[in-house]
N, CA, C and O atoms as CSV, one atom per row, in Angstrom:
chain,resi,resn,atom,element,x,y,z
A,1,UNK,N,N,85.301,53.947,34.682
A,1,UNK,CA,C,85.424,53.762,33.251
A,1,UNK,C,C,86.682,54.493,32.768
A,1,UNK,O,O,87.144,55.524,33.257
A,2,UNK,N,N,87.137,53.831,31.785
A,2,UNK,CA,C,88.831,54.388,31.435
A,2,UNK,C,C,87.985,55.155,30.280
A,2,UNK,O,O,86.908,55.044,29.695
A,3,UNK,N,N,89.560,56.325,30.316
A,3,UNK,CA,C,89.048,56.984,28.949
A,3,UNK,C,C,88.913,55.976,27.762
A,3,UNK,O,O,89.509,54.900,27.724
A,4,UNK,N,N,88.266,56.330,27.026
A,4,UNK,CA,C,88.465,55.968,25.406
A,4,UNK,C,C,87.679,56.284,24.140
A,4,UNK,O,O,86.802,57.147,24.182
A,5,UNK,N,N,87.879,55.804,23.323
A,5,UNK,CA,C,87.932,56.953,21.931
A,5,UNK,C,C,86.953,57.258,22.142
A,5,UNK,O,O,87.340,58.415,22.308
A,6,UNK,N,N,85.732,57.343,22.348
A,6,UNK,CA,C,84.464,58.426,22.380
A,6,UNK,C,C,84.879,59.276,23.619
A,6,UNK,O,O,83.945,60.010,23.941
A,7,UNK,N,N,86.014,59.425,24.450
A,7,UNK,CA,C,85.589,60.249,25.268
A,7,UNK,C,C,87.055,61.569,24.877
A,7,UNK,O,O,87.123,62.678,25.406
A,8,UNK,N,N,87.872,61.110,24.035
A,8,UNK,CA,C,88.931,61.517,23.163
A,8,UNK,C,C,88.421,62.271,21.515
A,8,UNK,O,O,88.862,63.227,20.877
A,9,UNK,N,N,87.369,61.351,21.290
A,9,UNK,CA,C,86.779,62.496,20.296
A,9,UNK,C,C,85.785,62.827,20.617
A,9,UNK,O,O,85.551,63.643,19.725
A,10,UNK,N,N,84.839,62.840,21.320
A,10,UNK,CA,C,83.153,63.488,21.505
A,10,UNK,C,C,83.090,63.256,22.854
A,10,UNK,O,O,82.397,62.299,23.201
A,11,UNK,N,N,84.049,64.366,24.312
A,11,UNK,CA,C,83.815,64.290,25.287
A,11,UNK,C,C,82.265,64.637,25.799
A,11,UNK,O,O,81.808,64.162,26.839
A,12,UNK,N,N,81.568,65.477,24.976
A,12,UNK,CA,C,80.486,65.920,25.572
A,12,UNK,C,C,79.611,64.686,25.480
A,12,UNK,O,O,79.170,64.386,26.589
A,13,UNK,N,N,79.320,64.080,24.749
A,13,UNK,CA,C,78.665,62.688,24.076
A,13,UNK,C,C,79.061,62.062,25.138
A,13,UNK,O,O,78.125,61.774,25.884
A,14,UNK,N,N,80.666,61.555,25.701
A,14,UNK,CA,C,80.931,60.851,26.448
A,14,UNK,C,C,80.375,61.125,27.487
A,14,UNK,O,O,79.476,60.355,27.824
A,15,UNK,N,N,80.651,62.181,28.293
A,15,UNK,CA,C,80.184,62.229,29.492
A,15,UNK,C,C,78.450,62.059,29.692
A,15,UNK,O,O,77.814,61.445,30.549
A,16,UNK,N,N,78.107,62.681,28.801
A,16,UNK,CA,C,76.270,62.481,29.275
A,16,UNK,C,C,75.987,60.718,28.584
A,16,UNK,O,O,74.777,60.566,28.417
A,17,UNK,N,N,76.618,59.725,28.267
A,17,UNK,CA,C,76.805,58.556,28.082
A,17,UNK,C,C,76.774,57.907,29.261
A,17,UNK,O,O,75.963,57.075,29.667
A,18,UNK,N,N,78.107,58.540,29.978
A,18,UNK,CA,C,78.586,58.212,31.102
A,18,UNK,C,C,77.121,58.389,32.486
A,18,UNK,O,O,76.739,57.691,33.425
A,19,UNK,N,N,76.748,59.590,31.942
A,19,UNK,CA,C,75.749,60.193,33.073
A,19,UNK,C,C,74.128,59.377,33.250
A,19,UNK,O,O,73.165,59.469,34.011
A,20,UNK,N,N,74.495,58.615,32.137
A,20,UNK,CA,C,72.952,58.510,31.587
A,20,UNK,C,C,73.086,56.663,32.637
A,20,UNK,O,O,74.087,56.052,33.011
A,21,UNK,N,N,71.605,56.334,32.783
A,21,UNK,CA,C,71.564,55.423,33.431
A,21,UNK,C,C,72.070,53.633,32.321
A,21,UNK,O,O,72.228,53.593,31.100
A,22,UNK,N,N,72.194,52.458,33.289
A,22,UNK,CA,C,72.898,51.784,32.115
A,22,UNK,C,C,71.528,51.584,30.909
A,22,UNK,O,O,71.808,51.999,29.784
A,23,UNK,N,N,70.422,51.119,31.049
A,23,UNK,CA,C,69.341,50.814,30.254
A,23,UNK,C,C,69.458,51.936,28.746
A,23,UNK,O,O,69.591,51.587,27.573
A,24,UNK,N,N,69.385,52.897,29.134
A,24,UNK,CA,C,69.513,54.146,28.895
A,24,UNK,C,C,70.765,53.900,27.407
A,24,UNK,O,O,70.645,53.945,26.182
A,25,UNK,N,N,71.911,53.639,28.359
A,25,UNK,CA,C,73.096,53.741,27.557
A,25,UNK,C,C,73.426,52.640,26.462
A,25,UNK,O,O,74.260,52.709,25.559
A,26,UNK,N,N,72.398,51.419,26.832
A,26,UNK,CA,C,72.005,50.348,26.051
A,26,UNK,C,C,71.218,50.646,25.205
A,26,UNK,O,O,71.238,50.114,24.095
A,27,UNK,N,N,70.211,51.719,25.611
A,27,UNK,CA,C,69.041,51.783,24.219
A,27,UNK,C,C,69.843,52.987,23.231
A,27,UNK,O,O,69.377,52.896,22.095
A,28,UNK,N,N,70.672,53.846,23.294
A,28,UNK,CA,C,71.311,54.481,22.650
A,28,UNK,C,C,72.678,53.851,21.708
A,28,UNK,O,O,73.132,54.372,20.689
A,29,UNK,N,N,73.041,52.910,22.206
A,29,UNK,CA,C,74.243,51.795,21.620
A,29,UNK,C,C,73.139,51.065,20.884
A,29,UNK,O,O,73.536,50.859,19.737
A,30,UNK,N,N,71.871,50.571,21.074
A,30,UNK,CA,C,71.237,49.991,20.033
A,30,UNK,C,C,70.905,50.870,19.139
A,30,UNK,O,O,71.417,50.653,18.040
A,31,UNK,N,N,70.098,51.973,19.219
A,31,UNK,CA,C,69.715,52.873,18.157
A,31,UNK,C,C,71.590,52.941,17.076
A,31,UNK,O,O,71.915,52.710,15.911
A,32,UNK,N,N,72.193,53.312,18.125
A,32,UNK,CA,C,73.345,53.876,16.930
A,32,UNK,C,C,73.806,52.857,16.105
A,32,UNK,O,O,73.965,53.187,14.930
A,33,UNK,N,N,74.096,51.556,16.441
A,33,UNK,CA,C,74.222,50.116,15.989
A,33,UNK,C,C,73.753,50.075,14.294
A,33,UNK,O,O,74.356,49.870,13.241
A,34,UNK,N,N,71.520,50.572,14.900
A,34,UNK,CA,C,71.081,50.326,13.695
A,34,UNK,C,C,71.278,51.430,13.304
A,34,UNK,O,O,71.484,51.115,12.132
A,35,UNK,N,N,71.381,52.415,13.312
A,35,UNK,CA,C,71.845,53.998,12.287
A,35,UNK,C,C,72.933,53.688,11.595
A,35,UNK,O,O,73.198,54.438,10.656
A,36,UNK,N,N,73.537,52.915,11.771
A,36,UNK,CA,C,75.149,52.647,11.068
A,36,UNK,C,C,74.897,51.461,10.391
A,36,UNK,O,O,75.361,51.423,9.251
A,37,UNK,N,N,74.388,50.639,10.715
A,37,UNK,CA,C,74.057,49.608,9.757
A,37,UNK,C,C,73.383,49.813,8.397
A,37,UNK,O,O,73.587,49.387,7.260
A,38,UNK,N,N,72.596,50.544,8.904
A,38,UNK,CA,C,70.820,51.324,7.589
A,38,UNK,C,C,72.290,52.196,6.693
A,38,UNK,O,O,72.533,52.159,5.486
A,39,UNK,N,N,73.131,52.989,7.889
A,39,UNK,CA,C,74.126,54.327,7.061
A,39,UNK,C,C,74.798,53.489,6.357
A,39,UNK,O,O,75.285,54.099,5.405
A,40,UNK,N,N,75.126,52.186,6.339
A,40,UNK,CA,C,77.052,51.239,5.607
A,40,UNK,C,C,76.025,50.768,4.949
A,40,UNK,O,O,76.652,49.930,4.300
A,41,UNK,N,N,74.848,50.631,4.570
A,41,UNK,CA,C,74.131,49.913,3.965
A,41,UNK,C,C,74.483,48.285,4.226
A,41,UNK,O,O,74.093,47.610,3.273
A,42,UNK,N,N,75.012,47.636,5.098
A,42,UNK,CA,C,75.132,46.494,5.443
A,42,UNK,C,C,74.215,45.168,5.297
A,42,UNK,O,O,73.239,45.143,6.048
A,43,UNK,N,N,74.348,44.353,4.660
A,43,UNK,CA,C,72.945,43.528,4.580
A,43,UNK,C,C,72.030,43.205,5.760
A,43,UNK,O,O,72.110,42.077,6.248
A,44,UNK,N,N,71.558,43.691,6.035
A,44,UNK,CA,C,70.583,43.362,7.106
A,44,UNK,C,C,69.923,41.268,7.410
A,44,UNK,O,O,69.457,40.637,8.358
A,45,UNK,N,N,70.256,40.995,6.107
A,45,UNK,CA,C,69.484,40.044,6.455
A,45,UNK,C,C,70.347,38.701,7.087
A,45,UNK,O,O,69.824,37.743,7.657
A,46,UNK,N,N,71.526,38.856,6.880
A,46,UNK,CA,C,72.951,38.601,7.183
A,46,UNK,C,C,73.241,38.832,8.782
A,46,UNK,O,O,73.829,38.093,9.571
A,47,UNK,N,N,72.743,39.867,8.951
A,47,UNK,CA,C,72.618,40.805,10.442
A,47,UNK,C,C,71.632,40.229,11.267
A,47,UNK,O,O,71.519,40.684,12.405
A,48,UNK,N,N,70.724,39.092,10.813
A,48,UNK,CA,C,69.053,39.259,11.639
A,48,UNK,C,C,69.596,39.017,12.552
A,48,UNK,O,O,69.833,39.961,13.305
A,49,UNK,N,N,70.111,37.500,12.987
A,49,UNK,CA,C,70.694,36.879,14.293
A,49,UNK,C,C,70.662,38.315,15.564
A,49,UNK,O,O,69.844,38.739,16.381
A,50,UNK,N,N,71.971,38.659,15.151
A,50,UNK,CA,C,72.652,39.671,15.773
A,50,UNK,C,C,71.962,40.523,16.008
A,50,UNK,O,O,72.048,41.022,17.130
A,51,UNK,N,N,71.057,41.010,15.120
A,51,UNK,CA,C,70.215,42.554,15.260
A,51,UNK,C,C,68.699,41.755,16.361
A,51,UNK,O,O,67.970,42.454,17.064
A,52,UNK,N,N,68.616,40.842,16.283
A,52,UNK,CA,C,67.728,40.247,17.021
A,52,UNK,C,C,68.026,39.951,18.349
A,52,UNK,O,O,67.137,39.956,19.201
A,53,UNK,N,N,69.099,39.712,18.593
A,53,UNK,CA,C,69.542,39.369,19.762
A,53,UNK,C,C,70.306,40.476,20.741
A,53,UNK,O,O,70.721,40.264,21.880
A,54,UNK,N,N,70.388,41.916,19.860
A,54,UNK,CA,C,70.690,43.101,20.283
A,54,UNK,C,C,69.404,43.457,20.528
A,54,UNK,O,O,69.136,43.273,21.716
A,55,UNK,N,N,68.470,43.903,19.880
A,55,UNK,CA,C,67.463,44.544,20.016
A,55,UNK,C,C,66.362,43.908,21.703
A,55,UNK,O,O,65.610,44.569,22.418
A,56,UNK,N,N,66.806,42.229,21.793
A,56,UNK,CA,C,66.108,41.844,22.766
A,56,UNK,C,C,67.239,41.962,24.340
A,56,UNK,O,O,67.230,41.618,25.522
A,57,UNK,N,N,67.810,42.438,23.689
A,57,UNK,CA,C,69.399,42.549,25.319
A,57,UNK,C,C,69.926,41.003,25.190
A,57,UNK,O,O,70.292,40.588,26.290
A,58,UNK,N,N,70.018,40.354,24.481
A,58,UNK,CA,C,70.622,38.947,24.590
A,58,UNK,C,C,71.801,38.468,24.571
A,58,UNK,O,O,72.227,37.565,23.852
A,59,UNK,N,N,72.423,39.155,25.475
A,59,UNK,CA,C,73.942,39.501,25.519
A,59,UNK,C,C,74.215,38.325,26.813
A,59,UNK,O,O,73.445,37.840,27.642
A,60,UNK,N,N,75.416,38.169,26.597
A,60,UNK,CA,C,76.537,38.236,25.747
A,60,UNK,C,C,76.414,37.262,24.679
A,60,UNK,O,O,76.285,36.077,24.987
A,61,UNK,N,N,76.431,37.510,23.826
A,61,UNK,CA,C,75.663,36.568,22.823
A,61,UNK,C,C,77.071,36.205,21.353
A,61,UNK,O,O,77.291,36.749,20.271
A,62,UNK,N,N,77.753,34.973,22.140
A,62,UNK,CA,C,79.025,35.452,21.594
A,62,UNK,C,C,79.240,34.537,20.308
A,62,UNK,O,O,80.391,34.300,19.943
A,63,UNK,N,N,78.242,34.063,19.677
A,63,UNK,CA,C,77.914,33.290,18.781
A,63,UNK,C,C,78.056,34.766,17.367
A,63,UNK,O,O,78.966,35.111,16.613
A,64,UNK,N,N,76.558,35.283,17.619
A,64,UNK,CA,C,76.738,36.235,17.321
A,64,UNK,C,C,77.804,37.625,16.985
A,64,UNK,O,O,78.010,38.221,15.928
A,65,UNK,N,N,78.479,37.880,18.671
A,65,UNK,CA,C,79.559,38.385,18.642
A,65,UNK,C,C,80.735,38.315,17.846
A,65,UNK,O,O,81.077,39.379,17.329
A,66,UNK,N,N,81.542,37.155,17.593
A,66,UNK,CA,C,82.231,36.230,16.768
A,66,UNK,C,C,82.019,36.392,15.144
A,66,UNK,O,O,82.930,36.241,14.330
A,67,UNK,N,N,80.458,36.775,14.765
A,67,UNK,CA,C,80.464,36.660,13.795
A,67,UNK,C,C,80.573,37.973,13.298
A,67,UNK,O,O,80.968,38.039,12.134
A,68,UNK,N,N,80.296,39.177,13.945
A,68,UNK,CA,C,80.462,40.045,13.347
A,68,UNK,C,C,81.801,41.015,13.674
A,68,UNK,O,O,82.002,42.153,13.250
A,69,UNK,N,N,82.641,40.216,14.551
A,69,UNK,CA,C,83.945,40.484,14.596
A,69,UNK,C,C,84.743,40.166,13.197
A,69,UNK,O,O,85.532,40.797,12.493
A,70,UNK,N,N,84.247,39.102,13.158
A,70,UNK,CA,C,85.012,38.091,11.394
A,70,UNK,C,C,84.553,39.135,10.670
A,70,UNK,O,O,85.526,39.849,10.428
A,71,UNK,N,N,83.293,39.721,10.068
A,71,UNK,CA,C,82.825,40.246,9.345
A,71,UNK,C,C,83.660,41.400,9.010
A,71,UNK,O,O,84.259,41.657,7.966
A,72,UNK,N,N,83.526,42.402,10.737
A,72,UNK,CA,C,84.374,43.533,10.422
A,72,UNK,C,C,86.337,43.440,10.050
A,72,UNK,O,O,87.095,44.297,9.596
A,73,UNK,N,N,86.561,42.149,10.453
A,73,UNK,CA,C,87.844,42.161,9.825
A,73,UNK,C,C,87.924,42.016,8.196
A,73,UNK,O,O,88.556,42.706,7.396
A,74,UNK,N,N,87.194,41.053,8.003
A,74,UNK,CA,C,87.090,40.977,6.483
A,74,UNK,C,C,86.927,42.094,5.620
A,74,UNK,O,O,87.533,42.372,4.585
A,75,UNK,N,N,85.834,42.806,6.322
A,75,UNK,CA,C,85.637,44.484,6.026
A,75,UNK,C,C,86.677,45.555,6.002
A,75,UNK,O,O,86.763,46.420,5.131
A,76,UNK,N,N,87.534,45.405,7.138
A,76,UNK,CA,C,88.671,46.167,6.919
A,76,UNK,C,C,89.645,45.547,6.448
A,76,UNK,O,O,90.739,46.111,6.471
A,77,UNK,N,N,89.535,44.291,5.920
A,77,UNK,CA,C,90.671,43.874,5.175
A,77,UNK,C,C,90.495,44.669,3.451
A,77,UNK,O,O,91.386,45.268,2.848
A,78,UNK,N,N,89.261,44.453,3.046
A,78,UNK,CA,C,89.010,45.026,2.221
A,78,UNK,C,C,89.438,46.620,1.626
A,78,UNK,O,O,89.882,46.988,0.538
A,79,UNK,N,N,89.117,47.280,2.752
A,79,UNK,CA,C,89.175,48.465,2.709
A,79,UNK,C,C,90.681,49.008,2.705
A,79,UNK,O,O,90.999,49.932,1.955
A,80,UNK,N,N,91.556,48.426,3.534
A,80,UNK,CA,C,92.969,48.378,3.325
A,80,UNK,C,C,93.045,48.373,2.143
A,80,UNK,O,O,93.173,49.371,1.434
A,81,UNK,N,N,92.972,47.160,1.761
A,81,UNK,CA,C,93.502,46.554,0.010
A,81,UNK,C,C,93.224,47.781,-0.911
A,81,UNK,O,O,94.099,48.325,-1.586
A,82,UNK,N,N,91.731,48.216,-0.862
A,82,UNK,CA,C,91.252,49.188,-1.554
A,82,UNK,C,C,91.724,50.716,-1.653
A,82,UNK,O,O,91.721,51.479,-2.619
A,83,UNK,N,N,92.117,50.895,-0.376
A,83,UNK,CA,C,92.706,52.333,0.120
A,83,UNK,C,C,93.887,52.760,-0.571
A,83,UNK,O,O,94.127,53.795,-1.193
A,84,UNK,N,N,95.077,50.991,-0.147
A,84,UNK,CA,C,96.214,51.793,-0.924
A,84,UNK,C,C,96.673,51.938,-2.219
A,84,UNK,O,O,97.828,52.257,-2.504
A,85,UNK,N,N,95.482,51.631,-3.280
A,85,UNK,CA,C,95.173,51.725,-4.475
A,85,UNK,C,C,95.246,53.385,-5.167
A,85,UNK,O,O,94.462,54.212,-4.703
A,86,UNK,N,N,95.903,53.671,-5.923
A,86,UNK,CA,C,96.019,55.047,-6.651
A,86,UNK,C,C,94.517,55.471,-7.210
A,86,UNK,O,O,94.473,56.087,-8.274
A,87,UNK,N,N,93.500,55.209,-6.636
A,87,UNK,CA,C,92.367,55.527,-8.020
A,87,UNK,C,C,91.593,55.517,-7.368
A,87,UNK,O,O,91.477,54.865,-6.330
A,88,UNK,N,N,90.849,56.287,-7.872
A,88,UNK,CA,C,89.890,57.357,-7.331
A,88,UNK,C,C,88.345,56.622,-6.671
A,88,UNK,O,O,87.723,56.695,-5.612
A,89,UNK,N,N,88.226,56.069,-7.691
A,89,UNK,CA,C,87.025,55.372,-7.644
A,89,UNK,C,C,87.066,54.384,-6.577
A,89,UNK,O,O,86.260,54.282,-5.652
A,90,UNK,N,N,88.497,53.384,-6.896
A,90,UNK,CA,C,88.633,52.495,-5.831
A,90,UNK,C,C,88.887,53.007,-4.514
A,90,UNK,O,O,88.758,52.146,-3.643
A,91,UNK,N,N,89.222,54.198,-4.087
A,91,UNK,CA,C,89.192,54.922,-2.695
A,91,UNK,C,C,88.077,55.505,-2.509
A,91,UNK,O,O,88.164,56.140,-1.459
A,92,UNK,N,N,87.126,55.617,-2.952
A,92,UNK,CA,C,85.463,55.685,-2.762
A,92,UNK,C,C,85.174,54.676,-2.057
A,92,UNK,O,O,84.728,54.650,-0.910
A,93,UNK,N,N,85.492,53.633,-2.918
A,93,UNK,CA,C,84.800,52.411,-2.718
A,93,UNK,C,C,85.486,51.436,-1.142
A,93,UNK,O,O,84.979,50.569,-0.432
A,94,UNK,N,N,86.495,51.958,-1.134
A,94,UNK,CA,C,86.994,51.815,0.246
A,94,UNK,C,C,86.745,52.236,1.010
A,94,UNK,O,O,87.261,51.840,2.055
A,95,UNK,N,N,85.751,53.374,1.055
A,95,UNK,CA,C,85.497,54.077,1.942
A,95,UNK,C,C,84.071,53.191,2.396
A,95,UNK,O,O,83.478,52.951,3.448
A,96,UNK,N,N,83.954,52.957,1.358
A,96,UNK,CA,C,82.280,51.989,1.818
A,96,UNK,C,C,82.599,50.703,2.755
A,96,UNK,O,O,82.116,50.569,3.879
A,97,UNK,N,N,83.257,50.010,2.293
A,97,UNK,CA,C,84.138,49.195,3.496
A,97,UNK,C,C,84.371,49.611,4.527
A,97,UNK,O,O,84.341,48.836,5.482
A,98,UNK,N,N,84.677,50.938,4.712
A,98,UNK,CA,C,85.132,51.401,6.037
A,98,UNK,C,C,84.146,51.423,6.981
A,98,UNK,O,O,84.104,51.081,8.163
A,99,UNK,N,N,83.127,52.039,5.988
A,99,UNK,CA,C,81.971,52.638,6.875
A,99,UNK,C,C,81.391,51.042,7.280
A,99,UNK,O,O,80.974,50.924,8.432
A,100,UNK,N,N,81.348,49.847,6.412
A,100,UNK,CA,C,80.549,48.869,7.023
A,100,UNK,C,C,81.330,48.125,7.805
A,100,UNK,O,O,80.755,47.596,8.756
A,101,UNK,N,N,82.554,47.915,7.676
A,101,UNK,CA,C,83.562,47.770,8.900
A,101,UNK,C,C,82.798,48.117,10.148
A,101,UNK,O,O,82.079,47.432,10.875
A,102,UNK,N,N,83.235,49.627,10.194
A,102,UNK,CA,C,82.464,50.815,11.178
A,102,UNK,C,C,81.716,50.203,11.947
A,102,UNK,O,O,81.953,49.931,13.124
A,103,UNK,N,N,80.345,49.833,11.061
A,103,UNK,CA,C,79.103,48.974,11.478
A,103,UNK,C,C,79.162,47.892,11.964
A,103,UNK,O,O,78.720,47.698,13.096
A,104,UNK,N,N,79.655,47.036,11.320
A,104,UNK,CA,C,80.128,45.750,11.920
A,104,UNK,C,C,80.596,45.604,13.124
A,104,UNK,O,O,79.941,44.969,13.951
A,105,UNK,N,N,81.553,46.046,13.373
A,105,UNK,CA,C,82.347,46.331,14.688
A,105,UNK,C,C,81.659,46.788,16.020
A,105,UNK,O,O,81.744,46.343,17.165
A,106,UNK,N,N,81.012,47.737,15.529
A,106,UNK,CA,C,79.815,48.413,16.739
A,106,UNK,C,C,78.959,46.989,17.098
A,106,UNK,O,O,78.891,46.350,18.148
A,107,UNK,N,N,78.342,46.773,15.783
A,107,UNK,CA,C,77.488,45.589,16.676
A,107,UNK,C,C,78.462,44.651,17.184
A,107,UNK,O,O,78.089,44.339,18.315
A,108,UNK,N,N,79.564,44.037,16.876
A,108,UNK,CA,C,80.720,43.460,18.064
A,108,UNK,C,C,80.669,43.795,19.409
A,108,UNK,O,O,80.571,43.074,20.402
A,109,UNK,N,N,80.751,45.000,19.291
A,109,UNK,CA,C,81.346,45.871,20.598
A,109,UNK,C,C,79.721,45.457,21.187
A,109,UNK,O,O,79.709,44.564,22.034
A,110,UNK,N,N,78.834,45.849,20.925
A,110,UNK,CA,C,77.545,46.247,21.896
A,110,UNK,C,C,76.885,44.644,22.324
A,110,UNK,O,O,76.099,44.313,23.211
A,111,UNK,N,N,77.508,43.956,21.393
A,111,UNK,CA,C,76.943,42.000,21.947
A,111,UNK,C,C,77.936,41.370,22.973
A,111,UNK,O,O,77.715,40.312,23.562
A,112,UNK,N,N,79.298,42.305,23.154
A,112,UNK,CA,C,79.725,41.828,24.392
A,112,UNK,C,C,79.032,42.031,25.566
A,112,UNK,O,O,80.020,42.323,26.240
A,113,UNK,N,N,78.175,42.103,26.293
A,113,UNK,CA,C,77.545,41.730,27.047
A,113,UNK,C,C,78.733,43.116,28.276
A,113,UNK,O,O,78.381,43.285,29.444
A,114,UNK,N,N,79.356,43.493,27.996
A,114,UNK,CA,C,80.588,44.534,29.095
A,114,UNK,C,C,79.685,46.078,28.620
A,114,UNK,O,O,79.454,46.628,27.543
A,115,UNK,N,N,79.365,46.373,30.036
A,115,UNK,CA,C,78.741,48.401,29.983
A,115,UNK,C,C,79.888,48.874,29.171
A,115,UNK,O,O,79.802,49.689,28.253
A,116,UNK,N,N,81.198,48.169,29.676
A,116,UNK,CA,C,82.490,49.418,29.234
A,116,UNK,C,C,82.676,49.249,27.739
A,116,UNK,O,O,83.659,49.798,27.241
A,117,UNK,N,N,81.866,48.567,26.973
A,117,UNK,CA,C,82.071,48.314,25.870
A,117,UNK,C,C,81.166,48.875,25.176
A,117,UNK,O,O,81.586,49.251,24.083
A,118,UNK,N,N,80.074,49.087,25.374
A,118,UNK,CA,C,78.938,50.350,25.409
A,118,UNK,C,C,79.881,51.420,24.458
A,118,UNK,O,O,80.335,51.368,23.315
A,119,UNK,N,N,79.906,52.050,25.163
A,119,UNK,CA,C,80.899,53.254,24.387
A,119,UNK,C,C,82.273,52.734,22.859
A,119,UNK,O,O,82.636,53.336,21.849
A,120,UNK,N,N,82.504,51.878,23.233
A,120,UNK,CA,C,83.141,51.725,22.017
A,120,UNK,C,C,82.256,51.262,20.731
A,120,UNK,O,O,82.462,51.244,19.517
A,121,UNK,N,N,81.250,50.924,21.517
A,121,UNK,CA,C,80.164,50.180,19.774
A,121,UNK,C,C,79.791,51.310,19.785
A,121,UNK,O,O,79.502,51.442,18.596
A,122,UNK,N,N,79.485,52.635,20.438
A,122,UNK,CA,C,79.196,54.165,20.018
A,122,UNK,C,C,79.766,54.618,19.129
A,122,UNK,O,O,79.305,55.081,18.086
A,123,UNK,N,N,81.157,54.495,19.569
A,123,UNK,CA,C,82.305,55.313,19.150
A,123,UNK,C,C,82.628,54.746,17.545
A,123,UNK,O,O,83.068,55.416,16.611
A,124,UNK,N,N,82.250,53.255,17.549
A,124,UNK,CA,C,82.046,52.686,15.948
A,124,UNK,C,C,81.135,53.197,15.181
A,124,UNK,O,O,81.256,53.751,14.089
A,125,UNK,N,N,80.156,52.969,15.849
A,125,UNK,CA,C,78.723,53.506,15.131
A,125,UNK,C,C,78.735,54.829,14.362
A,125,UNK,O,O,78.394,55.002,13.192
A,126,UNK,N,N,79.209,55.763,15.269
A,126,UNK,CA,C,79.341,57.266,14.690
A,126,UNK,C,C,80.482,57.039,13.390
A,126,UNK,O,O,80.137,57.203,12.220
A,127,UNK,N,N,81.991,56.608,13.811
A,127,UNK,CA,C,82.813,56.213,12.316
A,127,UNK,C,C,82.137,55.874,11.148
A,127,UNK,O,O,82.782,56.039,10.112
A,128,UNK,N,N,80.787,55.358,11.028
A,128,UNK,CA,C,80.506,54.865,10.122
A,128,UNK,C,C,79.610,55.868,9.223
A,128,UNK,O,O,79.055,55.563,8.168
A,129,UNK,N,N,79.586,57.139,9.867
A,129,UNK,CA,C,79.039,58.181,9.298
A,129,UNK,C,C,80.120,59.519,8.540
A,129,UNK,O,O,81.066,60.068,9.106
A,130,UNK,N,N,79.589,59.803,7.049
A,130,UNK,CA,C,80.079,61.024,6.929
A,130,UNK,C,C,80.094,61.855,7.529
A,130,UNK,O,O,81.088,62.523,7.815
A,131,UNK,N,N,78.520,62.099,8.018
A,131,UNK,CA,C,77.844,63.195,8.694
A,131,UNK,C,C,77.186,62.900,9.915
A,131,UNK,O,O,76.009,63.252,9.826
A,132,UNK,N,N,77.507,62.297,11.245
A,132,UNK,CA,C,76.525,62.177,12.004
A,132,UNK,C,C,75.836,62.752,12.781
A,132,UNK,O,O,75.757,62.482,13.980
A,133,UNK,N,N,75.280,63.575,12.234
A,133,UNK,CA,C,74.306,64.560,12.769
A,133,UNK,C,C,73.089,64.000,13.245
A,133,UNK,O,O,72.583,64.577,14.208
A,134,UNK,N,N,72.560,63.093,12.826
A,134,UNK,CA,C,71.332,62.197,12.666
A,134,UNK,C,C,71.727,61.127,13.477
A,134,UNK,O,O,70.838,60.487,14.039
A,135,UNK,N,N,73.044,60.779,13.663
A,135,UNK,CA,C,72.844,59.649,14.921
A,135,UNK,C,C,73.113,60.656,16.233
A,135,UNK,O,O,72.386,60.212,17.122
A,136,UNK,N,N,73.761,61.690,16.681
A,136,UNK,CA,C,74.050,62.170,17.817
A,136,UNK,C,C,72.760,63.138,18.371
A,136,UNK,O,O,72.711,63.571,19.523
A,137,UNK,N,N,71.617,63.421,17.217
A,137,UNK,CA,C,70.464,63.775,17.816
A,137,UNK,C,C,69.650,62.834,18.476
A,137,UNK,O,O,69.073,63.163,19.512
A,138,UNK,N,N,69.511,61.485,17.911
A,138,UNK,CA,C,68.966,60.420,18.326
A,138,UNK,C,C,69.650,59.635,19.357
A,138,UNK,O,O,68.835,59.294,20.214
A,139,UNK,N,N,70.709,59.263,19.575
A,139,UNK,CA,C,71.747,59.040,21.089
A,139,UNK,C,C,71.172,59.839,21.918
A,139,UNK,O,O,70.342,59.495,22.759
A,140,UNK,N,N,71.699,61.276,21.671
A,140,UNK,CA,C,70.682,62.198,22.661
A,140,UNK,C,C,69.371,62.370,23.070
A,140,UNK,O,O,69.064,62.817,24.175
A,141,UNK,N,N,68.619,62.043,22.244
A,141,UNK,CA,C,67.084,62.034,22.766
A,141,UNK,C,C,67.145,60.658,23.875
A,141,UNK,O,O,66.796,60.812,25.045
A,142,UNK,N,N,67.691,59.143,23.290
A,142,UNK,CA,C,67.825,58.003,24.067
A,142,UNK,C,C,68.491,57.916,25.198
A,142,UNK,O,O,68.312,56.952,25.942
A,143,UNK,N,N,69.555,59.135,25.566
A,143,UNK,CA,C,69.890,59.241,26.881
A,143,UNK,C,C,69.402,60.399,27.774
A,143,UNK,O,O,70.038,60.738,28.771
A,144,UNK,N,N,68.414,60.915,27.443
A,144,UNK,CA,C,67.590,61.764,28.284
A,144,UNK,C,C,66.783,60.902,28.856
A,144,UNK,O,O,65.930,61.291,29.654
């Protein structure tokens, strides 16, 4: 496995990722998936497909995949637009984009059906948090 951004920002995370068996590293990429989704407040119902077809391993599921690639671009298109705006409010509100970007993207990453991609729908998942304290206790319990 090549380095990458989870193992560049949260080596310790990475490596016991790395250590943990693949099932393991799948049920922790699902938990964080939905922690970031519930966290961006993302519509869920928009999500069922995808969250259904994650939750059952129905990978590579690129129907799905596809769609929430579009999603998260649209999402960070948004958030761009919003960001380089002078005002305050509207850089809040970009930030909410970011975070469902964030979300979006993870579930991308984790419906490619690739282990090595595992870690990058992690490494999304957590972006989508102010604080993720609450997803890296729960990753951790799922890779023990």
């Amino acid at each position: 496995m090549m380095n990458s951004r989870l193992d560049s920002a949260f080596p310790e995370l990475a490596n016991a990722f790395r250590r943990a068996s693949a099932s393991k590293r799948y049920n922790a990429t699902r938990i964080a998936c939905e922690l970031a989704i519930a966290e961006s407040r993302l519509d869920a119902d928009l999500l069922s497909g995808p969250l259904i077809a994650l939750r059952r391993g129905e990978v590579p599921a690129s129907t799905h995949r596809e769609h929430m690639e579009a999603m998260a671009a649209e999402l960070d298109r948004e958030y761009l637009k919003l960001a380089s705006e002078e005002d305050e409010i509207k850089n809040r509100e970009s930030l909410r984009f970011f975070s469902k970007a964030r979300a979006a993207s993870a579930l991308a990453f984790a419906l490619t059906g690739d282990a090595e991609q595992l870690d990058e729908a992690l490494y999304e998942a957590i972006m989508a948090f102010d604080d993720p304290s609450v997803l890296f206790e729960r990753v951790d319990d799922a890779l023990r």
